[in-house]
C-alpha positions in Angstrom: -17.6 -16.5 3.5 -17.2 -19.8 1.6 -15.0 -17.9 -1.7 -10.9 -17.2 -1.2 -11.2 -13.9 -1.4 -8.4 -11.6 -3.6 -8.1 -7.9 -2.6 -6.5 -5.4 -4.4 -5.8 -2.4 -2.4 -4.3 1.0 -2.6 -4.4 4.8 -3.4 -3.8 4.3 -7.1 -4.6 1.6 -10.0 -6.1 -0.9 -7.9 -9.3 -0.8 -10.4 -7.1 -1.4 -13.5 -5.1 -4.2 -11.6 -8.7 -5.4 -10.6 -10.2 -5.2 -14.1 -7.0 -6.8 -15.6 -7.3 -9.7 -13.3 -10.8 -10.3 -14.5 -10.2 -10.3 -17.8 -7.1 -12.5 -17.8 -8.8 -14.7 -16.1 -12.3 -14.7 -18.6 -10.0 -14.8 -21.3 -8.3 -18.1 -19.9 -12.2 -19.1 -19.5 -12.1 -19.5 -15.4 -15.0 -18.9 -14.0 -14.4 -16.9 -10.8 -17.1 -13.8 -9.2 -15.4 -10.6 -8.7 -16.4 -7.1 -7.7 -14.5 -4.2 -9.7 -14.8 -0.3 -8.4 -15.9 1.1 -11.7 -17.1 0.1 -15.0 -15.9 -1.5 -17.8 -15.3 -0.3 -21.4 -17.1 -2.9 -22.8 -20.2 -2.3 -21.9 -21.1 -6.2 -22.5 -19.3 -6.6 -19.2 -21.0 -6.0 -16.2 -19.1 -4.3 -13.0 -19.8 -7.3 -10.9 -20.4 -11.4 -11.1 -21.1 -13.9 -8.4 -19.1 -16.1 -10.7 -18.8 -19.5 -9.9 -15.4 -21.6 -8.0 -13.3 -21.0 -4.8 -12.3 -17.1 -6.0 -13.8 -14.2 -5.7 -11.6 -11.1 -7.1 -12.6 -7.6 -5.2 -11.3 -3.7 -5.1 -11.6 -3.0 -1.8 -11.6 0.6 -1.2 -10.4 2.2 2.2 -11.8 6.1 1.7 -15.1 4.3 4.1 -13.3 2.6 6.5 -15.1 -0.7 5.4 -11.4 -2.1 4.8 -11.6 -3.2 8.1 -13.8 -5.9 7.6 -12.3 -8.2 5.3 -9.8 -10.9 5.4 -8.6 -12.0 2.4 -6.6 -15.3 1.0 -4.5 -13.0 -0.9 -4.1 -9.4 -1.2 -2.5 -7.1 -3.6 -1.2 -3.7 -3.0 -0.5 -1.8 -5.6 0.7 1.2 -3.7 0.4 3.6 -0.8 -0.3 7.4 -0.5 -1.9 9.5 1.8 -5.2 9.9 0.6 -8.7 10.2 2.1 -7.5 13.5 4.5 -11.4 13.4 5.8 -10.9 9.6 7.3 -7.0 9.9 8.0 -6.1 12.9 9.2 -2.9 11.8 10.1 -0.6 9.4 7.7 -0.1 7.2 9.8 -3.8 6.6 10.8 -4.0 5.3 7.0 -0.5 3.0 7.4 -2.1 1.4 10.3 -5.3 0.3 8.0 -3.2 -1.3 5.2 -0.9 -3.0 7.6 -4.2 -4.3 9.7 -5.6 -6.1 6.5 -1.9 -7.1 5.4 -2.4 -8.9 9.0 -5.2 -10.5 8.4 -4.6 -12.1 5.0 -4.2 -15.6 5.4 -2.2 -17.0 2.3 -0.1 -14.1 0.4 0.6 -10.7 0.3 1.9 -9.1 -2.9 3.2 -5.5 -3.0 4.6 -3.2 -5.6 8.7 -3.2 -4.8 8.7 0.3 -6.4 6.2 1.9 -3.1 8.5 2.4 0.1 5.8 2.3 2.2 4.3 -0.7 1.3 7.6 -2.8 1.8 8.0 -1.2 5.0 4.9 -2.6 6.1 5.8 -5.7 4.5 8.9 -5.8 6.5 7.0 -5.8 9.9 4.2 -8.2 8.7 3.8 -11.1 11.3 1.0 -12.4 10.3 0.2 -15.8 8.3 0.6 -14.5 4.4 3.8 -15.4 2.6 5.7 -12.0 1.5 6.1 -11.6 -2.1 7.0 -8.2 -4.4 6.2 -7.2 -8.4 8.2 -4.7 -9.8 11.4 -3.6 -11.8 13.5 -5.9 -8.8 10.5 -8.0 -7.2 10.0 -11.3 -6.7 8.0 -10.9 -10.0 10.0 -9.1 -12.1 9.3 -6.3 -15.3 12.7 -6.0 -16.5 11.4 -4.2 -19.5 8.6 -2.6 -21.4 7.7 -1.3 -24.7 5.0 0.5 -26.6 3.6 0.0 -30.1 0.5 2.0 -30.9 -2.2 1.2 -28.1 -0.2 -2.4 -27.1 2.7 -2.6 -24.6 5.4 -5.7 -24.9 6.4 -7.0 -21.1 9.7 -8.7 -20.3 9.1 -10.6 -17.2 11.5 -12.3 -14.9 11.6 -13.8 -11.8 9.2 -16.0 -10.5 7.0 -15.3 -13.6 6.8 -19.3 -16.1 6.3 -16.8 -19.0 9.2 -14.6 -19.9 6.9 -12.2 -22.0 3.4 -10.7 -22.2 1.4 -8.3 -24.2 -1.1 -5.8 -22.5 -3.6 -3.7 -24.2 -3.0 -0.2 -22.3 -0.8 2.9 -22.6 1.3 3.8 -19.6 4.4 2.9 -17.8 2.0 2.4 -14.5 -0.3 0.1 -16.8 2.8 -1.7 -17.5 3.1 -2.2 -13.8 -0.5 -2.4 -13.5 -0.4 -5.8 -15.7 3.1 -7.2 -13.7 0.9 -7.1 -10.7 -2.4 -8.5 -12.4 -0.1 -11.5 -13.9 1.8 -12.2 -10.6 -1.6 -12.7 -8.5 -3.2 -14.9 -11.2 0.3 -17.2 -10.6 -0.1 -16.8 -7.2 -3.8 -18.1 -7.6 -2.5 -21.2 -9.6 -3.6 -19.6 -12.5 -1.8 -21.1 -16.0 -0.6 -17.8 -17.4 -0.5 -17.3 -21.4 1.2 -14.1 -23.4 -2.0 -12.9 -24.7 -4.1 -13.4 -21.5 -4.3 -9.2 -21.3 -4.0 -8.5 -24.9 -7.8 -8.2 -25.4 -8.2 -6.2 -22.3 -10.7 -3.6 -22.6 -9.9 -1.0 -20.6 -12.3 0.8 -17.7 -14.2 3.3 -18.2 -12.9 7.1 -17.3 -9.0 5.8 -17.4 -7.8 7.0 -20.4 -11.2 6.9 -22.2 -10.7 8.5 -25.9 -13.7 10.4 -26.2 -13.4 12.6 -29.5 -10.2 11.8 -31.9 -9.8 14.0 -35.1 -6.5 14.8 -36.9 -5.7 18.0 -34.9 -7.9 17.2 -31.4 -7.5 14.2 -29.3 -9.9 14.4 -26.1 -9.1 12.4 -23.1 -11.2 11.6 -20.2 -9.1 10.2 -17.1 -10.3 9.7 -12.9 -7.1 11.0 -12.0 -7.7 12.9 -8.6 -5.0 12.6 -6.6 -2.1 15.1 -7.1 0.2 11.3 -7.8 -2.1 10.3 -10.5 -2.5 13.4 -12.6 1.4 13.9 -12.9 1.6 10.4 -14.0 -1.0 10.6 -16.6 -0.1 13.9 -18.1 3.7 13.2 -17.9 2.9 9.8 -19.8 0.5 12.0 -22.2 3.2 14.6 -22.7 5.8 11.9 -23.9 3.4 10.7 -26.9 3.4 15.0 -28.2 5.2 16.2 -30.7 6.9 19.7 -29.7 4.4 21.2 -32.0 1.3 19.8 -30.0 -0.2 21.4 -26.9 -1.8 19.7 -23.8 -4.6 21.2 -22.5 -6.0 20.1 -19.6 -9.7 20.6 -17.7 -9.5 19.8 -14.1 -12.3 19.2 -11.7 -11.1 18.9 -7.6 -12.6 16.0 -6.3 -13.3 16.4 -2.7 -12.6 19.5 -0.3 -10.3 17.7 2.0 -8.2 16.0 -0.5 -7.8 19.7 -2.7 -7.4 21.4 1.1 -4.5 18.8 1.8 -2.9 18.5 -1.6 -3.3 22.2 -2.9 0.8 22.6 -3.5 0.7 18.8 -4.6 -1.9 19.4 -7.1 -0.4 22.4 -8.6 2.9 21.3 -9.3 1.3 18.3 -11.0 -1.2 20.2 -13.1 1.9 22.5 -14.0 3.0 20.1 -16.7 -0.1 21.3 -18.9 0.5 24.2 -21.8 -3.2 25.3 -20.6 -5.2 25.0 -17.4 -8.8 25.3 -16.7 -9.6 24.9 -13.5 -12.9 24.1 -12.2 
């Protein structure tokens, strides 16, 4: 009760934007505690840290309903879709949780321009938090990104006191991913460098090279929402050359979400040459 807490919430990313946060931060050499949904790639790092100072960084997940009982200094939202049919049966059930913390959070709320729903909900906020936005036209702004090898090159705008960063992670949504990392550690007071994400290491299960020969490349990802697999197999398929196939094992995670999302899911998975479907 005595830490300013930072929540990063949503339906996708928020345990890269958590894990980015925390290693910005360790590689400034602020000591903070934090709580991450997952673990890291370096196994040196361990998924959670009382930590020491006012912050304490946390993913807070909604699928439980335990989202109700937090109020954070700040909060981040990386985005908003209907997930978790089980618990919201109804859209609008899950809106009303998101807009309930956003309510709640006492000092800033910081939202992905680039997510309709989330600014809606920003638009009706009433509560104490200062309205801010990441994105291609937020408050923080990515005006640009580029990719060389396994390192991406930001051009920030904006708010942002540094007009460029580097981030170790493949991916237009990592690219975002990082914007909204770097505009919560500014938010935080945090004095942002360039290479503050450059040494990031990655979570476990998002993008994890398993096996890499000269004619195989095998990828392990979380992706289980019908949103997250077309974004990581339409960011795979771009790196291919037209003479390279993408096959793809899928395992449905949870009954209600495949029940909900069947036609979802199947247009996504669509974009592989070769399906096996668990």
């Amino acid at each position: 009760r005595d830490r300013r807490l930072v929540a990063v919430v949503g339906s996708h990313g928020k345990t890269s934007v958590t894990a980015m946060l925390v290693s910005a931060a360790r590689s400034s050499g602020i000591e903070l505690g934090y709580v991450l949904g997952g673990l890291f790639a370096n196994e040196q790092w361990a998924p959670a840290a009382p930590g020491a100072g006012d912050w304490l960084i946390a993913e807070i997940d909604e699928s439980d309903g335990t989202i109700d009982r937090f109020s954070p200094a700040i909060t981040v939202v990386v985005n908003l879709d209907w997930d978790h049919a089980d618990r919201y049966p109804d859209v609008s059930i899950m809106e009303a949780t998101f807009a309930g913390l956003m309510e709640r959070t006492t000092e800033v709320v910081l939202g992905w321009d680039g997510c309709a729903t989330t600014q809606r909900l920003l638009s009706h906020l009433s509560g104490p938090a200062e309205k801010v936005t990441f994105g291609a036209t937020g408050d923080f702004c990515l005006n640009s990104h580029s990719s060389n090898g396994g390192m991406q090159s930001l051009e920030l705008g904006g708010r942002f006191r540094i007009p460029t960063a580097r981030v170790q992670a493949a991916g237009a949504f990592n690219a975002l991913n990082a914007t909204g990392a770097l505009a919560a550690l500014q938010t935080m007071d945090v004095e942002l460098s360039p290479e503050m994400l450059s040494e990031y290491p990655g979570v476990r299960r998002r993008q994890a090279i398993l096996r890499q020969l000269p004619d195989l490349t095998v990828v392990e990802d979380y992706a289980h929402h019908p949103s997250e697999v077309r974004a990581l197999l339409q960011s795979v398929r771009q790196d291919l050359t037209s003479e390279q196939r993408l096959v793809v094992v899928f395992q449905p995670h949870r009954f209600s979400r495949t029940k909900q999302f069947k036609t979802e899911f199947a247009s996504a998975l669509a974009v592989a040459d070769s399906l096996h479907l668990l």
